[in-house]
Every structure is written in C-alpha cells, then in structure tokens.
MIFI-851108 format. One record per residue: z, x, y of N, C-alpha, C in turn; residue in three letters. Coordinates in pm, whole numbers, padded with zeros to 5 digits, always signed. Each point is the difference from the previous one (the first is absolute). Layout:
residues N
ZXYZXYZXYALA
...
end
This chain:
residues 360
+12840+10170+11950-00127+00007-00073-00094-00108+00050UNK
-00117+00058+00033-00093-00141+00057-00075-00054-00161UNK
-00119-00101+00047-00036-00076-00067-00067+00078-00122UNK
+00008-00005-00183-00025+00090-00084-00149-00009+00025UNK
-00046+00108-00066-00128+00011-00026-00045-00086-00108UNK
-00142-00049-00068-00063-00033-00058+00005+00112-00080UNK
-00017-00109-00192+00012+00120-00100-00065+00066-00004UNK
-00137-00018+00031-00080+00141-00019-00033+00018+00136UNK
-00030+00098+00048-00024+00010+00111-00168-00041+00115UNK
-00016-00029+00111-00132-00033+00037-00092+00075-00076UNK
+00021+00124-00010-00128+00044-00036-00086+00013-00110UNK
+00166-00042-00138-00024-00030-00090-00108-00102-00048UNK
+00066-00089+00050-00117-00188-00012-00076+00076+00051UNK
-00035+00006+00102-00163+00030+00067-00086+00086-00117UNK
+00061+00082-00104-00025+00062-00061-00054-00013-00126UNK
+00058-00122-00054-00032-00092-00071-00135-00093-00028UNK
+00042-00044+00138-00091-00130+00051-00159+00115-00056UNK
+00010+00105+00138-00066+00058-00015-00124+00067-00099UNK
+00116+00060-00081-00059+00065-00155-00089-00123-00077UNK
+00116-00118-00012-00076-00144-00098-00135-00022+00081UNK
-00047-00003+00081-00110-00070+00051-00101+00124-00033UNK
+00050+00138+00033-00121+00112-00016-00061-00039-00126UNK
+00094+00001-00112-00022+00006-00147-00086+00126-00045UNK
+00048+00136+00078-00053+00130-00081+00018+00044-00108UNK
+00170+00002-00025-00003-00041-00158+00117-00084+00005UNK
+00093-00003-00151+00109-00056+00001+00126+00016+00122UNK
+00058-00111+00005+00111+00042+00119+00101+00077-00107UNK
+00081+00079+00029+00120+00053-00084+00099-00030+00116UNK
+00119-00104-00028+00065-00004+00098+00140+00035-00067UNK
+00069+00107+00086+00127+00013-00114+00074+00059+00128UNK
+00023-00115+00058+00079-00021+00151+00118-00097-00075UNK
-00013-00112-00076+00094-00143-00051+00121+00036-00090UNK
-00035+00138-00107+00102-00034-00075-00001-00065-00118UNK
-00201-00081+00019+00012-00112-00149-00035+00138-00130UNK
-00005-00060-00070+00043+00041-00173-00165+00003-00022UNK
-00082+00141-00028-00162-00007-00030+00041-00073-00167UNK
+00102+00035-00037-00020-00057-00171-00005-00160+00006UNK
-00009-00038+00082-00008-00154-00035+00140-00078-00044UNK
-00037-00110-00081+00125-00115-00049-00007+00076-00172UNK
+00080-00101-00079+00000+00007-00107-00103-00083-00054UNK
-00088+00047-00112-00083-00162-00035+00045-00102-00044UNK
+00198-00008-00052+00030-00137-00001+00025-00028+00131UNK
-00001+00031+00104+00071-00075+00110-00146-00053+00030UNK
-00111+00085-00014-00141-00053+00034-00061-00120-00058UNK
+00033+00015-00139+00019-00140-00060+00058-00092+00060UNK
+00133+00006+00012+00049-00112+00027-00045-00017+00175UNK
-00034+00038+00071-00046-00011+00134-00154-00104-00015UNK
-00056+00028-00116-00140-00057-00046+00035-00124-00028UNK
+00111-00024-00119+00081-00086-00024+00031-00153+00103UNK
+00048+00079+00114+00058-00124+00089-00076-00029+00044UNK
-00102+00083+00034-00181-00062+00133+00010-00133-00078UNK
+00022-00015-00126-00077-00150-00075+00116-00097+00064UNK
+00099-00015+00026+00089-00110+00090+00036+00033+00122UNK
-00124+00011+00059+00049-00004+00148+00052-00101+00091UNK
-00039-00122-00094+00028-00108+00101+00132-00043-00026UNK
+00069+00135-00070+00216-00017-00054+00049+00066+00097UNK
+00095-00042+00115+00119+00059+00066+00020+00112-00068UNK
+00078+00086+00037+00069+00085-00043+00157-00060-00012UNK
+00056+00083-00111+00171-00047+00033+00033+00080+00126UNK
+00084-00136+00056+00067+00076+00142+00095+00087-00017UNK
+00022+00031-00146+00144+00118-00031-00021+00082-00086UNK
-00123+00021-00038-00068+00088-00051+00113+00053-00149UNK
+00023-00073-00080+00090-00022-00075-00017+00075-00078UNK
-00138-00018-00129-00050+00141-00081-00009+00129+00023UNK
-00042-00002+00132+00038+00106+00047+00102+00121+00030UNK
+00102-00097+00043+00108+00045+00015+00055+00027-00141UNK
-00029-00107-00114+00071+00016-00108-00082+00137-00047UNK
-00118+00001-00028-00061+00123-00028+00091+00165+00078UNK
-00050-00025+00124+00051+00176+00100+00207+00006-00109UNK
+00082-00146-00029+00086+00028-00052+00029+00084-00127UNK
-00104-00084-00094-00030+00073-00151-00001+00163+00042UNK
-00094-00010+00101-00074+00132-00042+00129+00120+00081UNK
+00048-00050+00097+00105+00143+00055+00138-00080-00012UNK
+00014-00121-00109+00158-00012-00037+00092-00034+00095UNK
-00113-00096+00081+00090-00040+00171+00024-00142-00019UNK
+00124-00081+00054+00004-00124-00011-00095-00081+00074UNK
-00088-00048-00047-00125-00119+00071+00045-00064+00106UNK
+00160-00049+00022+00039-00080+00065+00018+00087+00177UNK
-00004+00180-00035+00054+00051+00092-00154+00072+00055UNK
-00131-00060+00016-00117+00038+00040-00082-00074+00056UNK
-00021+00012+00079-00139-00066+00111-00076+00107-00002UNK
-00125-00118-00007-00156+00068-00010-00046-00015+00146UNK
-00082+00081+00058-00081-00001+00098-00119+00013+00022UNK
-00094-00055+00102-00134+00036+00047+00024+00123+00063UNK
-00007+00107-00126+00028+00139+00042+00163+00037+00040UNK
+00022+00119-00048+00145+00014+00108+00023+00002+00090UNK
-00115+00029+00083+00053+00009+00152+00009-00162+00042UNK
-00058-00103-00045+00106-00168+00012+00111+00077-00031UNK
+00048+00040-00092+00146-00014-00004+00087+00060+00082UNK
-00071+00127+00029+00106+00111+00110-00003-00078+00101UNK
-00164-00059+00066+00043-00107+00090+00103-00115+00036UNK
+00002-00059-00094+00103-00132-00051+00153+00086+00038UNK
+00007+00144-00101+00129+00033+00032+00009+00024+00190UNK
-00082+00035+00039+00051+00037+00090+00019-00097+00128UNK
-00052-00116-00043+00055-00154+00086+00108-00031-00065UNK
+00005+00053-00103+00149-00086-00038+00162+00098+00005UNK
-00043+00125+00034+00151+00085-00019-00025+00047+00183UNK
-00097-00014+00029-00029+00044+00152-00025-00086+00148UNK
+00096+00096+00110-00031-00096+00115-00011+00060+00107UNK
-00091-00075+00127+00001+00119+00109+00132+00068+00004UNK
+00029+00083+00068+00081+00129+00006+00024+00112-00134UNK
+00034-00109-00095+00001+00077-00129-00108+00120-00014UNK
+00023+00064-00072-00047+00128-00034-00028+00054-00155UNK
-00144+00017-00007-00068+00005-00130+00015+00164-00009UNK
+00025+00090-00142+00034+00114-00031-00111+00043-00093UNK
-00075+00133+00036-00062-00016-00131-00023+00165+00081UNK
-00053+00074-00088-00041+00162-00008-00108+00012+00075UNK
+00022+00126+00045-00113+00039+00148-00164-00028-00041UNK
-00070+00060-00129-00112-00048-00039-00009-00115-00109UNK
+00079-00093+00028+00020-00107-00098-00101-00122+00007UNK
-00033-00062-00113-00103-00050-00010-00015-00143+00193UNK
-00137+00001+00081+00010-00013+00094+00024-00169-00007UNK
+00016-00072-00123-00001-00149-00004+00196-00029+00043UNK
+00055+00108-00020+00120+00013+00069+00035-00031+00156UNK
-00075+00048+00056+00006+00003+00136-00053-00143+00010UNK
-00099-00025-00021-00072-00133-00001+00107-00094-00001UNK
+00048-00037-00106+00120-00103-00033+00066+00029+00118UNK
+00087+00112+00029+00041-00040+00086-00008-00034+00128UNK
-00114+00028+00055-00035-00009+00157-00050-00179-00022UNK
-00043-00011-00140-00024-00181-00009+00097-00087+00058UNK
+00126+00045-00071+00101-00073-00008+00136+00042+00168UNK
-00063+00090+00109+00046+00046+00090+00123+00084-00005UNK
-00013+00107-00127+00096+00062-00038-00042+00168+00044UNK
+00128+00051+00067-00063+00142-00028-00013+00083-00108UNK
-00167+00092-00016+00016+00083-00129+00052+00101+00053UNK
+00050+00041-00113+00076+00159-00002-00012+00078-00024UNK
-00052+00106-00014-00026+00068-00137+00065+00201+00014UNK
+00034+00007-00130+00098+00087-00018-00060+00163-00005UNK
+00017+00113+00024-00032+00089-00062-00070+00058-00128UNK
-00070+00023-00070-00037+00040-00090-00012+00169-00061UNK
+00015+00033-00131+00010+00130-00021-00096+00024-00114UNK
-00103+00102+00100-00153+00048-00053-00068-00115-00049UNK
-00032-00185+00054-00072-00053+00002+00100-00089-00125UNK
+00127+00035+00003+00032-00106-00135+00108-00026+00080UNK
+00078-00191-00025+00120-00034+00053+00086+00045-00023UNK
+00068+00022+00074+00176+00073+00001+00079-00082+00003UNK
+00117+00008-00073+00111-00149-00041+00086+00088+00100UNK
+00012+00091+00015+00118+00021+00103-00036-00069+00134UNK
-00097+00018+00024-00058-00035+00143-00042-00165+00028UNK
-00014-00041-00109-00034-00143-00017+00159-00057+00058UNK
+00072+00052-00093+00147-00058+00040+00087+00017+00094UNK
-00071+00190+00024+00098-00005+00181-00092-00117+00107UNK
-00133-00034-00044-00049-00099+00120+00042-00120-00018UNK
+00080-00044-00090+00021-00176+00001+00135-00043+00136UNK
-00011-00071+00004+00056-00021+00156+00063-00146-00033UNK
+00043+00004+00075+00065-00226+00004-00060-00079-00010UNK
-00130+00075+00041-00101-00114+00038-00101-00011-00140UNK
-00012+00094-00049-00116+00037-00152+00027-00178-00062UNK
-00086-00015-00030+00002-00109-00081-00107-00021-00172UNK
-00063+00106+00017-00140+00034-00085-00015+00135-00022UNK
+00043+00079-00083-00082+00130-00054-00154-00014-00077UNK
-00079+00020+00024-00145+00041-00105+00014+00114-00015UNK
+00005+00031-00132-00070+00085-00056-00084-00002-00111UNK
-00147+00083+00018-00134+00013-00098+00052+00052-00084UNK
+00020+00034-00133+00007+00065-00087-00056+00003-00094UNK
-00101+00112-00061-00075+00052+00073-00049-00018+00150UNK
-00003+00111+00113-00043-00090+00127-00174+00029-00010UNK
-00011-00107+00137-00110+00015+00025-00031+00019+00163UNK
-00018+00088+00040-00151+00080-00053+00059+00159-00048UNK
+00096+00038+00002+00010+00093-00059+00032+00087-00168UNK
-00015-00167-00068+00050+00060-00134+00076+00060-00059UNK
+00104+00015+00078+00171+00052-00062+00067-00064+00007UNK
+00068-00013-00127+00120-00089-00013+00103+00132+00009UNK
+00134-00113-00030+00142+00043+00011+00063-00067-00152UNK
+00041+00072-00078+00040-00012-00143+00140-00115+00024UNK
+00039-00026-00149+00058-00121-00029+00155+00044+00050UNK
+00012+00102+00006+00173+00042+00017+00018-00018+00151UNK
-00121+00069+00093+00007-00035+00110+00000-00164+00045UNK
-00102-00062-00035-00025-00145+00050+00157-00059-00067UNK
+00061+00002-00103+00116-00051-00010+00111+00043+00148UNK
-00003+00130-00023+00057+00054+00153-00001-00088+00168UNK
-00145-00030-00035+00008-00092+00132+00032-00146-00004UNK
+00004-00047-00125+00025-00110-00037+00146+00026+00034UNK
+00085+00040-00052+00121-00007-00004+00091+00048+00147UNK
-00115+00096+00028+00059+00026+00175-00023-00136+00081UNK
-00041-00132-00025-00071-00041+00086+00125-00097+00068UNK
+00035-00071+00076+00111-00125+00027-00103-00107-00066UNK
+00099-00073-00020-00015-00138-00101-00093-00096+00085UNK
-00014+00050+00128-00078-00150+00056-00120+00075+00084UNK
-00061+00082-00093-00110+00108-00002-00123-00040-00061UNK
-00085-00082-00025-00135-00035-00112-00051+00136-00018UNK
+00028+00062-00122-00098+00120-00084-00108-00068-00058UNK
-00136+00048+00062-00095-00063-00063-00114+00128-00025UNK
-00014+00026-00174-00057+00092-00062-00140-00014-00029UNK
-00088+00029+00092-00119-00042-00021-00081+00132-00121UNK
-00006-00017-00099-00025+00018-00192-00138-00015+00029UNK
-00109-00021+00118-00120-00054-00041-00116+00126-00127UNK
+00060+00111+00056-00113+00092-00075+00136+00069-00121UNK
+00108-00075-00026+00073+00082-00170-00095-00005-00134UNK
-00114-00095+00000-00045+00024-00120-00100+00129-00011UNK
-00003+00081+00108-00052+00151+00030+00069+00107-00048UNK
+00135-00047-00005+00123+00152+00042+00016-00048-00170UNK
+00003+00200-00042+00023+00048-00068+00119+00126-00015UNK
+00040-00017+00133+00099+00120+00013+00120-00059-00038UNK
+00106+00114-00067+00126-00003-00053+00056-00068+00121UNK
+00085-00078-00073+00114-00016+00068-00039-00099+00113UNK
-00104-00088+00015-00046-00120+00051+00027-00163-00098UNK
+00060-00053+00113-00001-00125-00019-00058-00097+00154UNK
-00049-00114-00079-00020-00088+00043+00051-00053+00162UNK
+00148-00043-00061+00140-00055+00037+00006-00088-00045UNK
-00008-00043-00125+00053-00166-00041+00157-00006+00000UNK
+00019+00148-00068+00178-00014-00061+00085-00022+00106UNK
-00067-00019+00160+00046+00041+00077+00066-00154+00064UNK
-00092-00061-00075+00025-00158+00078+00135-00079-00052UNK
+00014+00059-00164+00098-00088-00059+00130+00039+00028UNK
+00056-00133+00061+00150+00022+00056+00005+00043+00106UNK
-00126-00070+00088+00006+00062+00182-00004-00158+00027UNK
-00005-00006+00097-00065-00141+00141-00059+00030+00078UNK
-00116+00151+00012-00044+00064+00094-00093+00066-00010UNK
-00067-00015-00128-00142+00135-00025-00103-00052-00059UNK
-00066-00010+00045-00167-00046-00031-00095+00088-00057UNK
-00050-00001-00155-00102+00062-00019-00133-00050+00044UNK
-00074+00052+00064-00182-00077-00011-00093+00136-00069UNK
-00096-00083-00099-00092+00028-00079-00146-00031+00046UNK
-00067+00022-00020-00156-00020-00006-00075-00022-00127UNK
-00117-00077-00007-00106+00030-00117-00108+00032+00072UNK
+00006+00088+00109-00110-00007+00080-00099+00192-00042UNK
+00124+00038-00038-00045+00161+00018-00022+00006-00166UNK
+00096+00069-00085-00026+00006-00126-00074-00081-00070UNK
+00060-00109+00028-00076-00130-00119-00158+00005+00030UNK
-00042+00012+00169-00109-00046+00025-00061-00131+00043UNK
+00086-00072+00055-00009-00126+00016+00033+00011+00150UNK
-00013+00063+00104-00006+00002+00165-00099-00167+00035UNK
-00122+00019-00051-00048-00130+00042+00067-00147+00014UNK
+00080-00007-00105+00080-00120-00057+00120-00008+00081UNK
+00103+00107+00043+00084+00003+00122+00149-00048-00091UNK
+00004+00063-00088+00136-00053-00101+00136+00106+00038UNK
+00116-00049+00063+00086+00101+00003+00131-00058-00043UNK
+00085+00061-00070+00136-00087+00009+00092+00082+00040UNK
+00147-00079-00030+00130+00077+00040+00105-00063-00114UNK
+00070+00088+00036+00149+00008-00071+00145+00047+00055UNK
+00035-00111-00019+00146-00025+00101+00124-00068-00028UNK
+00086-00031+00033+00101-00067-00102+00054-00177+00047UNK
-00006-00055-00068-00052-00136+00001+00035-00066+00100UNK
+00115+00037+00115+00013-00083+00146-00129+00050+00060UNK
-00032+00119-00010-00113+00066+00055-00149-00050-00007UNK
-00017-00010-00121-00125-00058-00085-00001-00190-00009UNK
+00132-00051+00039-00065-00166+00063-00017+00014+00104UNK
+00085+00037+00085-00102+00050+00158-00120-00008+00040UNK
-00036+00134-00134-00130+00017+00089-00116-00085-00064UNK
+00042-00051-00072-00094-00128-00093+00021-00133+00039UNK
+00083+00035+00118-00022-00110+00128-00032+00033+00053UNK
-00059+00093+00083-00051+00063+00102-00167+00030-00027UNK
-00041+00008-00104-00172+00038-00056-00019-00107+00028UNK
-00143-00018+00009-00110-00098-00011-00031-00052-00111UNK
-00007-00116-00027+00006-00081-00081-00177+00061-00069UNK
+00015+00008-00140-00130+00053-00070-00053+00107+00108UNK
+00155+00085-00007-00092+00145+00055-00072+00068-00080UNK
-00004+00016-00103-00037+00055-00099-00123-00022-00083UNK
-00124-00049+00030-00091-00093-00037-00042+00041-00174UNK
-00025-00146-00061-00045+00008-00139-00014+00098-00083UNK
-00156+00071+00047-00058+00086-00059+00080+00159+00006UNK
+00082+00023+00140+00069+00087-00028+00096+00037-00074UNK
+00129-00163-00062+00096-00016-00028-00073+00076-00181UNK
-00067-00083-00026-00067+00007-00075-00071+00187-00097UNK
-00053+00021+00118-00040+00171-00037+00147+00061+00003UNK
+00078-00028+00123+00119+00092-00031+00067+00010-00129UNK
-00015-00122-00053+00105-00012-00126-00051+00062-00107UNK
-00156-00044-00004-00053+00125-00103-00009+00109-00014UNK
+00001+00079+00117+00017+00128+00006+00103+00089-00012UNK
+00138-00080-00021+00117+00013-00037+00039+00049-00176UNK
-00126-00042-00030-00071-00025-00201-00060+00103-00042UNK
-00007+00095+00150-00082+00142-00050+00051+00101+00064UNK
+00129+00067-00019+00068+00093+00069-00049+00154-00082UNK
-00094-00021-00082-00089+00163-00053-00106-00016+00117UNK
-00067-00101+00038-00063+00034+00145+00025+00071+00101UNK
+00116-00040+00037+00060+00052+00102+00036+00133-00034UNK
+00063+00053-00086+00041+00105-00056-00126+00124-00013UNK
-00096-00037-00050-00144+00053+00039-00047+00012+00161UNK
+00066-00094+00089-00072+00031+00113+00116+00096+00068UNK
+00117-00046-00022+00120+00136+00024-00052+00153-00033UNK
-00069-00001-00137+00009+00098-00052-00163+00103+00075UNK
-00081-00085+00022-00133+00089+00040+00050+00004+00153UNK
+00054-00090+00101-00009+00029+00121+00131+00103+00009UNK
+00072+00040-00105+00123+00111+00075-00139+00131-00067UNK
-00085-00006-00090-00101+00104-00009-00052+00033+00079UNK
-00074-00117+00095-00110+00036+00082+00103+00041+00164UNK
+00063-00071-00022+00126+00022+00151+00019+00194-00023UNK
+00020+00041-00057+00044+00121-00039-00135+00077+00002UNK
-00121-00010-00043-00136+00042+00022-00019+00015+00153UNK
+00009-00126+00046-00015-00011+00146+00056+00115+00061UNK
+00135+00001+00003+00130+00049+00065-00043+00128-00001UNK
-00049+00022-00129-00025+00139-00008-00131+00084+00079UNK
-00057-00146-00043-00161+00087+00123+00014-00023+00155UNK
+00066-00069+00059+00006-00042+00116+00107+00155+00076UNK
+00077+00034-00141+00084+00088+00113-00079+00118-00033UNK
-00110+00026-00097-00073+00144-00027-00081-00039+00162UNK
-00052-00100+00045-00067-00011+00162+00125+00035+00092UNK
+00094+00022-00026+00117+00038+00093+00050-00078+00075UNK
-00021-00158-00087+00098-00086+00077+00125-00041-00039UNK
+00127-00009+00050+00134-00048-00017-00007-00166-00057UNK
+00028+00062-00159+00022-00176-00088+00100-00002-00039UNK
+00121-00145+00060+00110-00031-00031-00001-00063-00114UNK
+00115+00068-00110-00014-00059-00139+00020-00101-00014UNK
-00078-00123-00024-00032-00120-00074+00065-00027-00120UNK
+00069-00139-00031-00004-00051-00130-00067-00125+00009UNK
-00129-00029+00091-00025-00145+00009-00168+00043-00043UNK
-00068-00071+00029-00171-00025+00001-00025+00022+00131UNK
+00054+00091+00068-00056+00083+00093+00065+00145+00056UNK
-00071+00065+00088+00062+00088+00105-00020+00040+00094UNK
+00098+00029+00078-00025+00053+00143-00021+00127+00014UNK
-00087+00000+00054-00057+00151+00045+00021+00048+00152UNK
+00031+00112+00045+00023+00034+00122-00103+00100+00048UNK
-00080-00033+00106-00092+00091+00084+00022+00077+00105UNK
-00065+00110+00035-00026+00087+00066+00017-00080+00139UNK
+00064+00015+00106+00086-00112+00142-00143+00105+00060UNK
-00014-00153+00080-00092+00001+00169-00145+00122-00036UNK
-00046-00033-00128-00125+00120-00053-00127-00079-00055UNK
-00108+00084-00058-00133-00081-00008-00007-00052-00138UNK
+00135+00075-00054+00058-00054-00141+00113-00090-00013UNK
+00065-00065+00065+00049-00057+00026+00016-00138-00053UNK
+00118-00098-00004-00030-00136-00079-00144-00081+00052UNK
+00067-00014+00129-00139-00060+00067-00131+00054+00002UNK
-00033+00110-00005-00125+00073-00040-00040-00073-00136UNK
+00147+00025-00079-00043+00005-00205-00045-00142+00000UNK
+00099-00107+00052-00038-00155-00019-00150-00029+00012UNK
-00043+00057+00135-00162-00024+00079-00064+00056-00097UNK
+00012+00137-00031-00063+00094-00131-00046-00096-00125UNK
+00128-00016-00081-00029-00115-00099-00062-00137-00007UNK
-00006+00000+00119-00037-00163+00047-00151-00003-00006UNK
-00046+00106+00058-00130+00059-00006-00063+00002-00177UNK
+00079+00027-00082-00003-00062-00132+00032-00068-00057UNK
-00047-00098+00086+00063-00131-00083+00166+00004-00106UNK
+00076+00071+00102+00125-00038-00081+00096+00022+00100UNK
+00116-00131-00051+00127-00024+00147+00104+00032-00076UNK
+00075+00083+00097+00159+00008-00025+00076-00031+00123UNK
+00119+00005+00009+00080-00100+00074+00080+00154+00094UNK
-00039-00050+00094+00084+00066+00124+00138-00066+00043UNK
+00126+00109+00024+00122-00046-00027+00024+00061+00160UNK
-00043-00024+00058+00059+00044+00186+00092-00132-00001UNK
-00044-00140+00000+00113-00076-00001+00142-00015-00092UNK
-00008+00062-00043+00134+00069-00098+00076+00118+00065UNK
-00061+00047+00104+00029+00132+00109-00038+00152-00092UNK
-00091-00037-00075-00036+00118-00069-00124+00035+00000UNK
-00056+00048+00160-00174-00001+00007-00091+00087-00026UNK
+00086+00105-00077-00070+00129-00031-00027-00056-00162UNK
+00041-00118-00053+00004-00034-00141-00096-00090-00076UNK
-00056+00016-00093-00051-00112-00049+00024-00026-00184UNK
+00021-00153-00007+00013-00060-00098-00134-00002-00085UNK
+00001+00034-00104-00094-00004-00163+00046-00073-00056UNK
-00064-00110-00056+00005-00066-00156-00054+00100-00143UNK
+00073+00006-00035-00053+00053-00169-00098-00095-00059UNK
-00145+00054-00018-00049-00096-00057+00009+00071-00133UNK
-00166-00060-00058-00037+00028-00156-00070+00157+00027UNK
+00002+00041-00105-00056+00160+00029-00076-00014+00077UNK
-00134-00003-00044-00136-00028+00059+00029-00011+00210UNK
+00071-00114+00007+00010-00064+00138+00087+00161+00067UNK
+00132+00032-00079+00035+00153+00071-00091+00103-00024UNK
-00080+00023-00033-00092+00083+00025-00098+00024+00075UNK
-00018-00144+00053-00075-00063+00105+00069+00072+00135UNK
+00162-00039+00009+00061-00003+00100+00014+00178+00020UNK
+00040+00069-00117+00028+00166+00005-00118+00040+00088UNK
-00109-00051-00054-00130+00090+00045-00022-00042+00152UNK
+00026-00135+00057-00043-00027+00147+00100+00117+00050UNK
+00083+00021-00013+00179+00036+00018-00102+00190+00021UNK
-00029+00027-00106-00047+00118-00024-00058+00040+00135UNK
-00099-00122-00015-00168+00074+00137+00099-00012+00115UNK
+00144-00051+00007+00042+00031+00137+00078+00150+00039UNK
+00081-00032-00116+00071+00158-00020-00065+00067-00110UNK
-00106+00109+00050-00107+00073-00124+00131+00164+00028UNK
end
C-alpha cells in the first residue's frame, strides 16, 4: 500500500476554500460527519463557564471527567483515558502494541485512520475481505497471521455505516490469540438503534487485550473541542496514560464533555430525528436510482452510476455548484461512492433537490 490519501480529498478543500470566499449563499457542508444538532445547552453552558478561567491549566488526568464518562456507562474511572480526540488514542495504541514488520488488521473499507497508524508506526496494514460493505469475523480471523499485532475495528464503520452485532464482535473477540490488541472503535454507537448492538464494553472485562474508543465528537456535538476516550483494562489503561500528552485534553473541553454527559434526552433526540431523516434520505436518493447502503450512523453511502455524466464525480462537481460538499470515498477504493451526512430537514432537502437536477 503506498502513501494514504488525505481525508478529504484534493478536490474537496479546493471546494471549500472555494464556495467560503464566493459567499452565494450558505456553505452546506455534509462531507465531516459533524452533528447539524449542535451540543447540549448544558455542555454550552459549561463551555461559557470555563472561557472565565482561562488563565487555569487543565488537569493533566482529566479526572472529572473520567469520573463523569464512569457514572454515566458504569465503567471503572481508573480503567479510562481521555483523548485529544480518539484518533490520539488509536495513534498512541498503535506505537505502543506496533512495530516495523508487524502487521495492523482491520476490514477492507475500514475506517482509513487505520492504515494511517499503521504505516506511522512502519507496520503493515492488512485488510480483510468484507461482505456487502460490512466486516466479516470469519475473514478478519482467517487473516491474522504471527505477525497481526492490532485488529481495528469501526463499529459502527466508517464510511460505510454497518456494523456487525454483539454476538458476532464477541465471536472475534474470543477467536482472537491472547497477544492480539482488539481495538473497538464505538465512535458513532450513540447513532445505532438496531437490535442486538453493543458498544463492546462487556467485552473488556476479564481480557488484557481489548480496547474500547469513544468520541464526543459526532453525537454530543462537540468535534470542535476534540474530546475522545477509551476503555481498557487497567495494565492497558496505565500504559497509555503514560504514553498521552500531558493536558491532552484542554480545560474547556474536559469541561463541556462532562456536562454533556448530564443530558443523555439530548442525545436521545438527536438519535431519534437523524435515524428519521437517514431513512427520508435513503428513501429519496434510491427513488433517483441510486444504491444506499443501510446506515445506522449520521450518514450514508450512496453508490453511482460508474464512468457516466451521473456519476460520483459528476454528482460531487454538480453539488458543489450549490454550494454543498459531500465526501468522495475513491480513497477507501470505493469511487463510484459517495458519503452524506444526515443533516436537519431543511439542510436534506437542500441536498435531495441538488441530487434531483442531476438525476431528473
């Protein structure tokens, strides 16, 4: 595998840059993934809150914090590190369980910060088969080798929005050899509403080997602030709380995260309108006759018409032309595809109708 691509792609930024300076109308950008519902207004509060002591450190161990994410999902405080975002942490893991030759494992369209880690750390990525755009535990496990040292898996993934249910992910947990790091990247579970989904917390207790990571970046609404943690079992979790950056986690974020922990009917409301509008979407995008892989996250992938004037690359340029970006997934090896954010009605209606004047 040569050097990864950049997350969004060139033409994306240019696209951006672009649109902001015209100022024809609003940009609608729903390429990221962020949350149109915003934060909670206590976390907004308390974000208002800290501006007044800025001139206070942050704790370097983000302690409330941690004690808070415990209260709230019944996890021991002692067994969690917070991050400047999760991907510090997948990073961190992957200097610390990984080495040149070693070999990073993760699913054929699996989120691309996978590959990243490992080509950082001079490890080869791997990546396994997949079945109809969702990971396969059979195939995950016929690829582990002597050398595997790191499984990722998204769950929910990204960019494709299918997960693999709780009976399975135990499955691979338990197929795995003992000196294997399972690391369950949970960033978009506060989305999934489907039976028979979990997390993986239950998965950690009574291992030495499985890492949950979380986000407050998508649901909560707090992407700006860069808050991510993990959960792991306590040889695991002093590790890597030797390994972070000292006040990775800055003030004002430690701060909003914890409040927003105080309003889980928020979240529950933004679960509840984006599996509405996800399903609205889904539904008009395939009446234009495009192929939409079922979603349980705040977005979806849509599949286009290959090498035509309808086409992803046509639709991207199309929309762009209206002031609105979505995210091209060719560096994922899927170039007939493109990624949607679910916004607020209003903003998908925006997006249906550019979508429309291409496929009338």
């Amino acid at each position: 595998m040569t050097a990864p691509l950049p997350y969004m792609p060139a033409i994306g930024k240019a696209v951006v840059r672009k649109i902001a300076v015209a100022g024809r109308r609003p940009l609608l950008d729903l390429s990221l993934n962020e949350s149109s519902h915003g934060a909670s207004p206590l976390a907004v509060a308390a974000a208002t809150a800290r501006c007044q002591r800025l001139m206070r450190y942050p704790d370097p161990a983000s302690t409330e914090l941690r004690q808070a994410i415990g209260r709230r999902y019944d996890l021991p405080p002692d067994d969690l590190v917070c991050g400047n975002g999760s991907e510090e942490l997948l990073d961190i893991i992957g200097r610390l369980y990984a080495r040149p030759g070693d070999e990073i494992l993760f699913s054929d369209h699996g989120f691309l910060q996978f590959a990243i880690v490992a080509l950082r750390v001079g490890a080869t990525p791997v990546r396994a088969a997949e079945c109809g755009l969702t990971a396969d535990v059979d195939a995950l496990l016929a690829a582990v080798s002597h050398r595997t040292r790191i499984l990722f898996l998204a769950n929910p993934n990204n960019p494709t929005g299918t997960h693999v249910g709780a009976a399975e992910l135990r499955r691979l947990r338990d197929g795995l050899p003992g000196d294997v790091v399972l690391v369950i990247d949970s960033a978009y579970a506060e989305y999934v509403d489907a039976p028979g989904y979990s997390a993986g917390h239950e998965l950690v207790e009574g291992t030495d080997n499985v890492i949950v990571t979380r986000t407050f970046s998508k649901a909560f609404g707090l992407a700006a602030l860069r808050v991510g943690w993990a959960h792991c079992p306590p040889a695991m979790s002093a590790v890597l709380n030797r390994m972070r950056g000292i006040g990775n986690v800055n003030a004002i974020a430690q701060a909003t995260a914890a409040a927003a922990l105080d309003d889980l009917g928020f979240i529950a409301r933004v679960r509840d309108e984006t599996a509405r509008e996800r399903a609205r979407v889904s539904v008009a995008l395939a009446g234009l006759g495009l192929e939409v892989v079922p979603s349980v996250t705040n977005f979806v992938i849509a599949r286009f018409s290959s090498g035509s004037n309808r086409g992803a690359a046509a639709a991207i340029g199309h929309l762009a032309g209206r002031d609105i970006v979505v995210r091209a997934v060719d560096d994922y090896d899927l170039p007939d595809h493109l990624r949607i954010t679910i916004g607020l009605p209003a903003e998908n209606d925006r997006l249906i109708e550019g979508l429309a004047s291409l496929h009338p």
